[in-house]
C-alpha positions as CSV (number, residue, x, y, z in Angstrom):
1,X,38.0,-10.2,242.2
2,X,38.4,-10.3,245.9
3,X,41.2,-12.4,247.7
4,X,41.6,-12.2,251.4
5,X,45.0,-12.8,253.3
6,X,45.0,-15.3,255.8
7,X,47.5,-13.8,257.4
8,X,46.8,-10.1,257.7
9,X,42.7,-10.4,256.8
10,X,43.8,-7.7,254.1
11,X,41.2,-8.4,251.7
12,X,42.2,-6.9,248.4
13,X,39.7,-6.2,246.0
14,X,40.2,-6.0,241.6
15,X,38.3,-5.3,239.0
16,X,39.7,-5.4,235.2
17,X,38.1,-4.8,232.0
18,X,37.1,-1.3,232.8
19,X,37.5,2.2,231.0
20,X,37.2,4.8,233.6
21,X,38.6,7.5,234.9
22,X,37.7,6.7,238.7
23,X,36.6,3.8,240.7
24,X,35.5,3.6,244.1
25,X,35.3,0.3,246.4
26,X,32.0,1.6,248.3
27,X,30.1,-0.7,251.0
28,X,28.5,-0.6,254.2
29,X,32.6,-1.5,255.8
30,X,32.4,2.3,255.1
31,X,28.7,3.5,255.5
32,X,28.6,3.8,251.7
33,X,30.8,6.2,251.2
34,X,31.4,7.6,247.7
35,X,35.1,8.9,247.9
36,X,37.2,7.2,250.8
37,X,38.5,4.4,248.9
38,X,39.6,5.4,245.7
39,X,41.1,2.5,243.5
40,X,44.3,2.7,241.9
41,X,44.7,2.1,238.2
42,X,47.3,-0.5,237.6
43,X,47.7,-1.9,233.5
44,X,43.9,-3.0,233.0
45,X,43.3,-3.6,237.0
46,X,41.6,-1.2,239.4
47,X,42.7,-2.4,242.9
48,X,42.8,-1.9,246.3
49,X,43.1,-3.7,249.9
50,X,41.6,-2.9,253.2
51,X,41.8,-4.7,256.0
52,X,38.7,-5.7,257.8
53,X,36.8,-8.4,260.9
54,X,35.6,-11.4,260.3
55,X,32.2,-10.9,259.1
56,X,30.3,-10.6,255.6
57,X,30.2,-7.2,254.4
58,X,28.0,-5.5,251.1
59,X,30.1,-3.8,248.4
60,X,29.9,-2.5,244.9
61,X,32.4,-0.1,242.8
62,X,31.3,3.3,241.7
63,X,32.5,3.2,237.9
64,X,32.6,6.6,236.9
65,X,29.4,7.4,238.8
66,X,28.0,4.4,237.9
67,X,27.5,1.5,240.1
68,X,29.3,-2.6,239.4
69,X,29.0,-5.3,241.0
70,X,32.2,-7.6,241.7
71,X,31.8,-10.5,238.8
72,X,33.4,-12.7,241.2
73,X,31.8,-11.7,244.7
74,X,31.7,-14.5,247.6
75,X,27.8,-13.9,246.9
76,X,25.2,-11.4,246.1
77,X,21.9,-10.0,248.0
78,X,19.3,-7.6,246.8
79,X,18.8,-4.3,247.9
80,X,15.9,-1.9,248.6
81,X,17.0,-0.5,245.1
82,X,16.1,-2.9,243.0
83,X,19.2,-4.3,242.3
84,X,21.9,-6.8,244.3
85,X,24.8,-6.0,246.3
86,X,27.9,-7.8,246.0
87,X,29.1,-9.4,249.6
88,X,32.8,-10.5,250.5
89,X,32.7,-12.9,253.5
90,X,35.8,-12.0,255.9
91,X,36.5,-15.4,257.8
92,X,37.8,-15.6,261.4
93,X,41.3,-16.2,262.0
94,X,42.5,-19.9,262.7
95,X,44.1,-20.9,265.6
96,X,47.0,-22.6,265.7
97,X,47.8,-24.9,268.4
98,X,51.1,-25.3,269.7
């Protein structure tokens, strides 16, 4: 699941069902890298929140080595792999007028 803070654009990412040992949030918001954000086990939830622009960004979770897709992603896109991508689309921050 992702859910994005209007206030703070901290978008905080879930994802519950899973048996594992370690999941990664992975996407191009951090040039794909495997191991810098590490999820946190909490009951049947792995979550964490980063903050991050406005903009629409790729993303999958490395399961235990394995890659996941968000169930309930803004939207998905294929890849040159084969497969999709999961994509969370950060919106821009309102104005208020005063």
């Amino acid at each position: 699941m992702v859910q994005i803070s209007d206030r703070t654009k901290k978008v905080s990412f879930s994802l519950s069902g899973v048996q594992a040992r370690d999941v990664y949030l992975v996407g191009d918001f951090n040039r794909w890298n495997r191991t810098k954000h590490r999820m946190r086990k909490e009951k049947e939830n792995w979550k964490i929140s980063v903050k991050l622009p406005a903009g629409e960004y790729k993303f999958k979770y490395l399961v235990d080595g394995n890659w996941v897709n968000d169930p309930s992603a803004h939207k998905y896109v294929g890849n040159p792999y084969g497969s999709d991508d999961s994509v969370v689309v950060v919106p821009t921050a309102k104005r208020t007028r005063k």
